[in-house]
GUGUMAR-863536 format. One record per residue: x, y, z of N, C-alpha, C, O in turn; residue number from 1. Coordinates in steps of 0.1 Angstrom, whole numbers, padded with zeros to 4 digits. Layout:
<nodes>
     nx     ny     nz    cax    cay    caz     cx     cy     cz     ox     oy     oz    n
      X      Y      Z      X      Y      Z      X      Y      Z      X      Y      Z  NUM
...
</nodes>
This chain:
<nodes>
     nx     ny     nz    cax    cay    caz     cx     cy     cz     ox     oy     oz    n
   0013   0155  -0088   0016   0168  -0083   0003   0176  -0083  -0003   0176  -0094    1
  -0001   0183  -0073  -0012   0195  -0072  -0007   0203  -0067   0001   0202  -0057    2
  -0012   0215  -0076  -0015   0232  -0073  -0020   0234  -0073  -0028   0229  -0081    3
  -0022   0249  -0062  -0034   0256  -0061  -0029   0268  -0059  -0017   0270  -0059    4
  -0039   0279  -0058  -0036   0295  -0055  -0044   0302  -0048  -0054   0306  -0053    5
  -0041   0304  -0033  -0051   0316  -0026  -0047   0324  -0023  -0035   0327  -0022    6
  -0058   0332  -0018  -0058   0349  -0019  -0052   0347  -0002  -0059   0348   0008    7
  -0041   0346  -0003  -0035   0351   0015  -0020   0353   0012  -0014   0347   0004    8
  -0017   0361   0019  -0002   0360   0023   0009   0347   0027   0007   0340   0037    9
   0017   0344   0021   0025   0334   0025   0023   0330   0039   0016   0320   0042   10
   0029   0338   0050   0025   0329   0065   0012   0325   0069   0010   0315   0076   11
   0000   0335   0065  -0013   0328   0067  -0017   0313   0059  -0025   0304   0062   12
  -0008   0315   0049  -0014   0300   0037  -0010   0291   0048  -0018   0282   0052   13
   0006   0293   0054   0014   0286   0060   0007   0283   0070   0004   0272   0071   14
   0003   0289   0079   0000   0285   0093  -0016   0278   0095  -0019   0273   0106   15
  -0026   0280   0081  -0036   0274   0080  -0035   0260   0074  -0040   0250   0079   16
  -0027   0260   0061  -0021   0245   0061  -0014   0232   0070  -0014   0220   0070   17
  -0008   0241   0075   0000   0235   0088  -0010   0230   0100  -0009   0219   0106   18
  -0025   0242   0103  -0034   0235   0108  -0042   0230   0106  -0048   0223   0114   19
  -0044   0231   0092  -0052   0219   0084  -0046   0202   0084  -0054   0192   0083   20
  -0036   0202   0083  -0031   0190   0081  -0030   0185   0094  -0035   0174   0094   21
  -0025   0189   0108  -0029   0183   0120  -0041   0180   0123  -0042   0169   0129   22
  -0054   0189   0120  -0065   0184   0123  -0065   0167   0114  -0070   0157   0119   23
  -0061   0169   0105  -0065   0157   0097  -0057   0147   0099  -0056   0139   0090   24
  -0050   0146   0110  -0039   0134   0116  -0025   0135   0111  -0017   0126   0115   25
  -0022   0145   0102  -0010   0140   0100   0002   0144   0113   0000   0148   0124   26
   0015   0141   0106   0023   0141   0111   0038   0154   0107   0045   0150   0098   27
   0040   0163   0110   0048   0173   0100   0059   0166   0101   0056   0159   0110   28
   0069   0164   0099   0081   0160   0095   0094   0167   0089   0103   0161   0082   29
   0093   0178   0091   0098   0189   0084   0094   0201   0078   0086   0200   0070   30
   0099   0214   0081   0093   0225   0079   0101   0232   0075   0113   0230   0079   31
   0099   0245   0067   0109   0255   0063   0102   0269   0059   0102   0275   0048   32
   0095   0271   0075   0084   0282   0072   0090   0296   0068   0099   0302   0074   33
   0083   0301   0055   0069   0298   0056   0068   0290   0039   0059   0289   0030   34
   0079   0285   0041   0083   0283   0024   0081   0269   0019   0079   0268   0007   35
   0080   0256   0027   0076   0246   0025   0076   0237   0041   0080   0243   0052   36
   0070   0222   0040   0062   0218   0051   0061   0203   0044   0055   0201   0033   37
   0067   0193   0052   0068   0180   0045   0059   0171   0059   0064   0171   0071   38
   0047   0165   0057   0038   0159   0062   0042   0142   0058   0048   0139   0048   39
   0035   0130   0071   0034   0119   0069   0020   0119   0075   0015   0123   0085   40
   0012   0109   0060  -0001   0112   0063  -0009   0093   0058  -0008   0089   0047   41
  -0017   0086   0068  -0021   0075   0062  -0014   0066   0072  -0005   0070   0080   42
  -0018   0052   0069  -0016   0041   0077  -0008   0026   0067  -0013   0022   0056   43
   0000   0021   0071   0009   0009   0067  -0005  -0001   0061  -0002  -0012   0054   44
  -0014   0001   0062  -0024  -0012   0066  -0036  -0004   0050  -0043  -0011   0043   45
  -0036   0009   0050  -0042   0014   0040  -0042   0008   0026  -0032   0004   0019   46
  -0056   0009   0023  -0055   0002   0007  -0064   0015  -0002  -0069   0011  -0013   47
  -0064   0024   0000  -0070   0035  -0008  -0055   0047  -0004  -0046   0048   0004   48
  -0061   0056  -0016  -0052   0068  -0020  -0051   0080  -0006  -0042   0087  -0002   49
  -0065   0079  -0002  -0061   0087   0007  -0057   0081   0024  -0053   0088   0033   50
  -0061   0063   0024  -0055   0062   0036  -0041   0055   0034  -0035   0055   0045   51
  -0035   0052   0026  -0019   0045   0025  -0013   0057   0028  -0015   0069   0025   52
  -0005   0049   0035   0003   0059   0043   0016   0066   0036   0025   0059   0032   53
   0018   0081   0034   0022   0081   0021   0034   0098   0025   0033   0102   0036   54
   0043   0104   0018   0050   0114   0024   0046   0131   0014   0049   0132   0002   55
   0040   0141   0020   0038   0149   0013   0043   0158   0015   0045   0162   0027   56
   0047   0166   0001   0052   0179   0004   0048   0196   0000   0046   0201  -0011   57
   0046   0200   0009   0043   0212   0004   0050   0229   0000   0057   0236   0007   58
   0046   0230  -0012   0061   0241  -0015   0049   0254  -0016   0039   0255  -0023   59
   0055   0263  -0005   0043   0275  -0005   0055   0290  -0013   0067   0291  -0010   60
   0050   0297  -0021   0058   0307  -0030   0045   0319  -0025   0033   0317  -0023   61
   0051   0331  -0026   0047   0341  -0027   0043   0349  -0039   0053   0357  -0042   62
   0034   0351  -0047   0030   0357  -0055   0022   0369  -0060   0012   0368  -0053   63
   0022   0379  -0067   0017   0390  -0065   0002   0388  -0063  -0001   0397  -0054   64
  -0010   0380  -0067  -0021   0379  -0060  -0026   0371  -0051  -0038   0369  -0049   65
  -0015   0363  -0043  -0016   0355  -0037  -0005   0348  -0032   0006   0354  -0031   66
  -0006   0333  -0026   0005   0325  -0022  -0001   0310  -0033  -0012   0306  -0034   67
   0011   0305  -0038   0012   0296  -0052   0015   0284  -0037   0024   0284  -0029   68
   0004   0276  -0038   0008   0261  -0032   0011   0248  -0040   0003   0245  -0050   69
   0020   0240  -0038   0021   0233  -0048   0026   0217  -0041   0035   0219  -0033   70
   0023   0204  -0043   0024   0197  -0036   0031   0181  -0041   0028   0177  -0053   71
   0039   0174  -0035   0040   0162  -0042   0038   0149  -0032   0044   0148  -0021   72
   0033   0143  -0035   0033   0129  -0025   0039   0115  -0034   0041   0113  -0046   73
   0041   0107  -0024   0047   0097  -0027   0045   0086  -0011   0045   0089   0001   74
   0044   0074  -0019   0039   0065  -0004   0054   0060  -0001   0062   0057  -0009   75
   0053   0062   0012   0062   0060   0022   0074   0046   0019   0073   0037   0011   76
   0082   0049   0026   0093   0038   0023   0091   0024   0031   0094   0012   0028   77
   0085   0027   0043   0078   0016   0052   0066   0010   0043   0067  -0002   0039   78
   0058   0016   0040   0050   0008   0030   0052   0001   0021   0045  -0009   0017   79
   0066   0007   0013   0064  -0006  -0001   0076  -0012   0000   0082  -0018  -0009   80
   0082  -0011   0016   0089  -0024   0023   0077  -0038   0025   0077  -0050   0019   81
   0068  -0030   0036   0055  -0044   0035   0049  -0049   0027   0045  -0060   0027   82
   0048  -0038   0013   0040  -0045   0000   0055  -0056  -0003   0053  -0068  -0003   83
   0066  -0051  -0005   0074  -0059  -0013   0072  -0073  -0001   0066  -0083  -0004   84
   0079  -0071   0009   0079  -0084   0021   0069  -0092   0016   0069  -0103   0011   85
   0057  -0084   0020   0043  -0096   0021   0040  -0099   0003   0035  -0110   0001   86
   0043  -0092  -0009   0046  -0098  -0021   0054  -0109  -0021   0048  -0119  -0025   87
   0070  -0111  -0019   0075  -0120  -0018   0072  -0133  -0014   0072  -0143  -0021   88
   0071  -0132   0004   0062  -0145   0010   0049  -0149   0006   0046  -0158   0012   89
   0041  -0145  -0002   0028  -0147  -0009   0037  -0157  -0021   0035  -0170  -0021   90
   0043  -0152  -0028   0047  -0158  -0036   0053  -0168  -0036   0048  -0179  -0039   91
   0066  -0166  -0030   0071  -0182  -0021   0065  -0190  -0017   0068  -0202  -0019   92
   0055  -0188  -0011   0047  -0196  -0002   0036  -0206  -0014   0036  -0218  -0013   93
   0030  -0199  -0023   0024  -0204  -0040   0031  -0214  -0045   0026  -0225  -0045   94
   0041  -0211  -0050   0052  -0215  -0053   0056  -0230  -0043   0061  -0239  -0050   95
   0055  -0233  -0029   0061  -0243  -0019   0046  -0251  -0021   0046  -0264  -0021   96
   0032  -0243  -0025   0025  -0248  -0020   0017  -0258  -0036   0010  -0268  -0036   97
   0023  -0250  -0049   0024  -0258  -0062   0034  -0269  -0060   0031  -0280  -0063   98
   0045  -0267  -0055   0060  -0281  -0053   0049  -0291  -0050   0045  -0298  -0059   99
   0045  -0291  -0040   0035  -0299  -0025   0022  -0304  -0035   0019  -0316  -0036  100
   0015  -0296  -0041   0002  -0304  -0047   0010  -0310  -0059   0008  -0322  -0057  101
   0017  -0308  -0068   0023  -0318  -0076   0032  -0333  -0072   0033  -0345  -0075  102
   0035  -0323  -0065   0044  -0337  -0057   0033  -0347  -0050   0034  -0359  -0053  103
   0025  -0345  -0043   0015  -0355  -0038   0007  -0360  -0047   0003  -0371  -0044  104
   0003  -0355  -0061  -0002  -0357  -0069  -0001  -0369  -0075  -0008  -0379  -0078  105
   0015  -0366  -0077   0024  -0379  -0084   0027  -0392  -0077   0031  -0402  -0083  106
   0025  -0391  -0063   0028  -0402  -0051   0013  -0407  -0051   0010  -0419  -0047  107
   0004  -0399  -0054  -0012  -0402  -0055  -0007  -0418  -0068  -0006  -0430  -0066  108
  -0006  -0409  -0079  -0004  -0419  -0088   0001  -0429  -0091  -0004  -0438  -0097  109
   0013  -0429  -0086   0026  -0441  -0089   0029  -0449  -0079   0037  -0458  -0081  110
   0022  -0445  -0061   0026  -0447  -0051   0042  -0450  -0048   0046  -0458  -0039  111
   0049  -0443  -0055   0064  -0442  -0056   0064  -0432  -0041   0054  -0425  -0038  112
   0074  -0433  -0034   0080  -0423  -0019   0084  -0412  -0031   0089  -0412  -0042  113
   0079  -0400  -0022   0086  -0385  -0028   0090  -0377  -0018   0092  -0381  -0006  114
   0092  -0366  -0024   0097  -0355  -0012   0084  -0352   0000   0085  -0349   0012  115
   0075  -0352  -0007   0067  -0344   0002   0054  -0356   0005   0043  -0352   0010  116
   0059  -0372   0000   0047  -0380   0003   0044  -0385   0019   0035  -0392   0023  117
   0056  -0378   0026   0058  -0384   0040   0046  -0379   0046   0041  -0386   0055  118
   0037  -0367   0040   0026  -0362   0043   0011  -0366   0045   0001  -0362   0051  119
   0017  -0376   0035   0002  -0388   0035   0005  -0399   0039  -0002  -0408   0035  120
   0019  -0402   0048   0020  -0417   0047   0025  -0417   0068   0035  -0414   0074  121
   0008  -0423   0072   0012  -0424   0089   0020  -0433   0086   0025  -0435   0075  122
   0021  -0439   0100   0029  -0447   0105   0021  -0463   0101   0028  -0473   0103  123
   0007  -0466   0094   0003  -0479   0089   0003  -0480   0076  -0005  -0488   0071  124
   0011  -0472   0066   0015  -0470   0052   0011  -0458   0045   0008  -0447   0049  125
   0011  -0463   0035   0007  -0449   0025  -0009  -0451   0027  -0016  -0462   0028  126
  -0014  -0435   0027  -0028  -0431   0024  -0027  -0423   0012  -0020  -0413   0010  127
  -0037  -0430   0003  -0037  -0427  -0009  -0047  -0414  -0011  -0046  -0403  -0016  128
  -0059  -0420  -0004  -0069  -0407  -0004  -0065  -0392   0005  -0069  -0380   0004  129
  -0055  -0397   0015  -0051  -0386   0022  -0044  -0375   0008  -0048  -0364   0005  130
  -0032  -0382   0001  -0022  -0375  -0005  -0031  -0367  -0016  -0028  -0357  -0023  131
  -0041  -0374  -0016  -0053  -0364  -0031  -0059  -0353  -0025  -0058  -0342  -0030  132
  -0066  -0355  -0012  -0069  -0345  -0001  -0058  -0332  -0001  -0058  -0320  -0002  133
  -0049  -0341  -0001  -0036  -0332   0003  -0030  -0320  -0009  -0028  -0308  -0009  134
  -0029  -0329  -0018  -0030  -0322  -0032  -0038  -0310  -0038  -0035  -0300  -0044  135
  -0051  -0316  -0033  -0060  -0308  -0038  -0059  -0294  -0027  -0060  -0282  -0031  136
  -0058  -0297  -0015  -0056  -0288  -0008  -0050  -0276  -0008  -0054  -0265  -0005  137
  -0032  -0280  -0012  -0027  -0270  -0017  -0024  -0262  -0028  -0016  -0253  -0031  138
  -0037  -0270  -0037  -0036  -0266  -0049  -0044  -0252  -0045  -0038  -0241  -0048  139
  -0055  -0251  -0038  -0064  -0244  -0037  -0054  -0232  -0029  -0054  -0220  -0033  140
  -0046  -0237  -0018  -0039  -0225  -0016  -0036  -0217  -0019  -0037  -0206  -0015  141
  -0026  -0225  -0032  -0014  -0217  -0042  -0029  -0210  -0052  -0024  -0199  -0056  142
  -0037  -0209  -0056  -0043  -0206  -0059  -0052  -0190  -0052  -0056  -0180  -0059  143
  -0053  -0191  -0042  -0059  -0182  -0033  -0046  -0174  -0028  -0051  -0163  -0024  144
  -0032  -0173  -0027  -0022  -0170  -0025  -0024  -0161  -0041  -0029  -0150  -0043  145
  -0019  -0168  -0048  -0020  -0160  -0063  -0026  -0146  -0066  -0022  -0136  -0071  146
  -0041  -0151  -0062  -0052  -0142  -0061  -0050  -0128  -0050  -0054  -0117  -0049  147
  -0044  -0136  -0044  -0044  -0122  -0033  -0031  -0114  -0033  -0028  -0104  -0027  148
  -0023  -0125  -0045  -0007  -0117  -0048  -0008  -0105  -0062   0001  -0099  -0067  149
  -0026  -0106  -0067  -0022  -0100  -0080  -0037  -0091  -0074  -0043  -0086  -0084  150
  -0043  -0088  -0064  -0049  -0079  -0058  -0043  -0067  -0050  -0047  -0055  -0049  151
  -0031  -0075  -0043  -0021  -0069  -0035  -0014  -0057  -0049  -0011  -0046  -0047  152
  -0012  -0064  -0060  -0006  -0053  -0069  -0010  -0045  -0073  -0004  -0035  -0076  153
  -0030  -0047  -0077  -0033  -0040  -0086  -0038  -0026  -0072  -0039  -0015  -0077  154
  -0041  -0028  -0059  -0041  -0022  -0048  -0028  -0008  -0053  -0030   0004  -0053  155
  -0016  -0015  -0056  -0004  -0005  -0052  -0007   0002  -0066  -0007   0014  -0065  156
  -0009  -0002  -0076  -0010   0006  -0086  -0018   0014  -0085  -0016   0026  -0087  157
  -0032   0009  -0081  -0041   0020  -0079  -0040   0029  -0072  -0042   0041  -0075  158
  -0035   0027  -0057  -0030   0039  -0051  -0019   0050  -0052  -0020   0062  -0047  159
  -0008   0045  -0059   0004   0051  -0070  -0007   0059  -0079  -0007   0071  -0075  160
  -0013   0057  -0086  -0020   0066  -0095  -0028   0078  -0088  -0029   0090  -0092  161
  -0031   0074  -0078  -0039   0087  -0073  -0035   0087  -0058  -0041   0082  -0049  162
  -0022   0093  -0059  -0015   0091  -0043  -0020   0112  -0042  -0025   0119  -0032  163
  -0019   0114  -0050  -0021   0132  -0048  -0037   0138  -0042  -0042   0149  -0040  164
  -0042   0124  -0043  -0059   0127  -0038  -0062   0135  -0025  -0071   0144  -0025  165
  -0054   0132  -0013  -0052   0138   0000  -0050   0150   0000  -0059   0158   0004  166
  -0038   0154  -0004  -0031   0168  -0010  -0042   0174  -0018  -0048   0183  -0014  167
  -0045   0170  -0030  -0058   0176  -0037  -0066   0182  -0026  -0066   0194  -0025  168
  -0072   0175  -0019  -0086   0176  -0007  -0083   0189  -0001  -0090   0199   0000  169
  -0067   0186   0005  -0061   0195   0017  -0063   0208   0013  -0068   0218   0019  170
  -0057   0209  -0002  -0055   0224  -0009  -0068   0227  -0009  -0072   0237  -0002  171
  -0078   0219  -0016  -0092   0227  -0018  -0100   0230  -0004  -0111   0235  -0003  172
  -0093   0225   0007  -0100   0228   0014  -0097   0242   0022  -0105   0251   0025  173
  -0084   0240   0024  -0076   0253   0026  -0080   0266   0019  -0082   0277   0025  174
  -0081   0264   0008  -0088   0278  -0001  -0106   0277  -0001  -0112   0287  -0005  175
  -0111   0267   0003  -0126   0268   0009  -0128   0274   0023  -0129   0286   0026  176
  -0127   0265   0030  -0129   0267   0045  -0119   0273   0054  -0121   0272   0067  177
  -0110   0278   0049  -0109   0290   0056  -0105   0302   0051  -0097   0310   0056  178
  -0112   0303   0041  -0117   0320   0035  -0103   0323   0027  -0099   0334   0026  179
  -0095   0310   0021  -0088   0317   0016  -0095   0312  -0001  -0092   0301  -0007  180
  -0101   0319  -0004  -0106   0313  -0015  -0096   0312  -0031  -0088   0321  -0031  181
  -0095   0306  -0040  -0086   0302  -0047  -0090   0310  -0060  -0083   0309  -0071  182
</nodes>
């Protein structure tokens, strides 16, 4: 959560934040002038605090030397739909792709038929060097899947931690640049 305090009357704070935040791409999504103003700000695809696309709110109060701004964000419901989706299938996918290097692994060894030996075995028998290829193959997958499943988290955490950086920027700029000084 961020607050701030400038020297303007409620509808001016209101109508300069309101243009502040269109210049900077958002989207308003709700308003209750001159008293609050809920913005959609950032992109589905964003991996920092200020481009994840995220929902902000602005609560404007009137105060005797000024107008009290005060703000909350939180990333969007679309977003940690895709984080969760593309979490899951990363994982699954790790997971099919550990089954698969073990399983070839063991058909490498024992040349016993498995589930997943049909993979190394054309139509003129078993390939033995295929199913090690094969093995090692998806070991590296499930491996690189992993890595990109515990990047993908440490991404949401970091941006969860400093989701208010936007809003921070907006307010100080609002009480900078346009003379409403704080």
């Amino acid at each position: 959560m961020a607050e701030t305090q400038v020297n303007a009357e409620i509808d001016r704070a209101y109508t300069q934040l309101k243009a502040l935040l269109a210049k900077s791409g958002c989207t308003v999504t709700a308003e209750n002038q001159p008293q609050s103003l809920t913005a959609k700000q950032g992109s589905l695809w964003g991996i920092s605090p200020k481009t994840a696309k995220k929902t902000i709110t602005f609560e404007l109060a009137q105060g005797e030397t000024g107008t009290r701004i005060a703000s909350a964000s939180a990333l969007s419901a679309d977003y940690w739909k895709l984080t969760i989706a593309g979490c899951i299938f990363a994982s699954a996918l790790a997971l099919l792709c550990i089954w698969i290097s073990l399983d070839l692994a063991a058909f490498a060894a024992s040349q016993e038929p498995s589930v997943w030996s049909w993979l190394a075995t054309p139509t003129s028998g078993a390939n033995l060097q295929a199913a090690v290829m094969l093995s090692d193959l998806t070991r590296v997958l499930a491996v690189f899947l992993a890595v990109t499943l515990a990047l993908e988290l440490f991404i949401v955490a970091f941006v969860r931690s400093k989701i208010d950086t936007f809003a921070e920027q907006a307010m100080r700029s609002l009480a900078q640049d346009h003379g409403l000084s704080a």
